[in-house]
C-alpha positions in Angstrom: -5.5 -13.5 -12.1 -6.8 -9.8 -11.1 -4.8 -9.8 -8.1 -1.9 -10.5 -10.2 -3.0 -7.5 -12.6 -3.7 -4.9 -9.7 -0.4 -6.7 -8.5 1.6 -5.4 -11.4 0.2 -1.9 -11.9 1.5 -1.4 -8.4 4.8 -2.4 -9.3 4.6 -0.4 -12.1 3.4 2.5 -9.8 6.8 1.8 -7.8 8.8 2.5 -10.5 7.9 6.3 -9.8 9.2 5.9 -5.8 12.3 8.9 -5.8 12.8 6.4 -2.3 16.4 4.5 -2.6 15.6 2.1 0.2 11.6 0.9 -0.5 10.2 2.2 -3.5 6.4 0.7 -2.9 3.5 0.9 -5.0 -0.6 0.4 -4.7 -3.4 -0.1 -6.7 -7.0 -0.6 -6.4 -9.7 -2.2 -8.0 -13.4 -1.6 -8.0 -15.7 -4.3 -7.6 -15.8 -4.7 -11.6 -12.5 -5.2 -11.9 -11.1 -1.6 -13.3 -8.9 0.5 -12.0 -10.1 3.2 -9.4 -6.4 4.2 -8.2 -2.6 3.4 -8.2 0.1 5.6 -5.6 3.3 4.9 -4.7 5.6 6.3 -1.4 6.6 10.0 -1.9 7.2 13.3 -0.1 4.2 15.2 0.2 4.0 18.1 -3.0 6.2 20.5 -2.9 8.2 19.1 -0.5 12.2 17.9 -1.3 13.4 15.4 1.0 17.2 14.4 2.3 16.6 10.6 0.5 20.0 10.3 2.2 18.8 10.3 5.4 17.0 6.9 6.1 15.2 7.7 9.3 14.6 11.3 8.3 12.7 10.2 5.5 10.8 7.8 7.0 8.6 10.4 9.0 8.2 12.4 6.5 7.2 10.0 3.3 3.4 9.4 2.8 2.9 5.9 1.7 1.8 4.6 -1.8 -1.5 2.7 0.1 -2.6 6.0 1.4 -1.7 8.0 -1.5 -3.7 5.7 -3.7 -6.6 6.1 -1.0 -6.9 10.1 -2.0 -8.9 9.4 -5.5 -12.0 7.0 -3.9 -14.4 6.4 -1.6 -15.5 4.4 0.7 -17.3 1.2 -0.8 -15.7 1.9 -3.8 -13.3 -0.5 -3.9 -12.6 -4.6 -4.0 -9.0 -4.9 -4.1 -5.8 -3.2 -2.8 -2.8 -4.6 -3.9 0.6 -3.6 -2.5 4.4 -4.8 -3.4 4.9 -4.1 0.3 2.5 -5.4 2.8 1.1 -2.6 4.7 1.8 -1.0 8.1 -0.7 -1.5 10.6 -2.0 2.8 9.7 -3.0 1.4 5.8 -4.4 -1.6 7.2 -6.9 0.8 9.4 -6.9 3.3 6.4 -8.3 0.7 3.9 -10.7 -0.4 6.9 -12.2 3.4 6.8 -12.7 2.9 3.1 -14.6 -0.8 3.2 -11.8 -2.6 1.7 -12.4 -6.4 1.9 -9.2 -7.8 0.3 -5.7 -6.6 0.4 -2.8 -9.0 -1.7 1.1 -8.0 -1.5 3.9 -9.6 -2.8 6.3 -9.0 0.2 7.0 -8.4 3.7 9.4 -5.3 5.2 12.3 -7.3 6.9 12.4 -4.5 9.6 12.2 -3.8 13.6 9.2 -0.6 12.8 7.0 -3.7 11.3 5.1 -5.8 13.5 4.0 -8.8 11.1 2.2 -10.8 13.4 0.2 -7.8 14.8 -0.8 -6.7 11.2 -2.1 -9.7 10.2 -3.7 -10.0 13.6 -5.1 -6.3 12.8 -6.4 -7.3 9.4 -8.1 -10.2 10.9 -10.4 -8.1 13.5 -10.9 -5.6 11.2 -12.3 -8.5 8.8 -9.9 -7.3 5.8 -8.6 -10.6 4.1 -4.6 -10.1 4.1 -2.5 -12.2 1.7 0.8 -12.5 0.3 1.0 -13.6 -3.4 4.0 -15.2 -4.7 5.6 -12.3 -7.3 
């Protein structure tokens, strides 16, 4: 299926994550089905980060959603896939942009991610949210 394509290209994405904890990917789709962007989680340019450093890192990393964000615009886009569902900042960040659906193949078993209120953010927002089996 094309979620399962812009499903993989994130995962391929990933793969370029220097993150030892969560290395997340994201791609986007345009309405006709090609590829408009892919990201993954990183320091911002020219910045080195202590990867050691869990909770350090985490304020500091911008996330693949958001990184995939920089090369469109708004009404641009169909589809963002994540291998990481989204925090409830991309979910408002692919609100800004018009972005109806977002698929992901799994969810951050962590305290910092609300799942309940995510989905419940998604759902105001009318952004279809779903998990895909991987």
């Amino acid at each position: 299926t094309w979620d399962q394509y812009a499903l993989n290209l994130a995962h391929a994405a990933a793969s370029r994550s220097e993150d030892p904890y969560h290395q997340v990917g994201a791609a986007l789709l345009r309405f006709d089905k090609s590829v408009a962007s892919v990201g993954y989680n990183g320091a911002p340019s020219g910045v080195e980060l202590d990867w050691s450093d869990r909770d350090a890192r985490r304020v500091n990393v911008i996330h693949a959603e958001a990184n995939a964000l920089r090369f469109v615009i708004p009404d641009e886009v169909e589809l963002l896939a994540c291998t990481l569902m989204p925090c409830a900042t991309c979910v408002l960040l692919a609100s800004a942009y018009r972005i109806p659906r977002i698929v992901y193949w799994r969810e951050l078993d962590s305290p910092v991610y609300d799942i309940p209120a995510i989905r419940a953010l998604a759902e105001r927002l009318g952004i279809d949210l779903m998990k895909e089996t991987e």
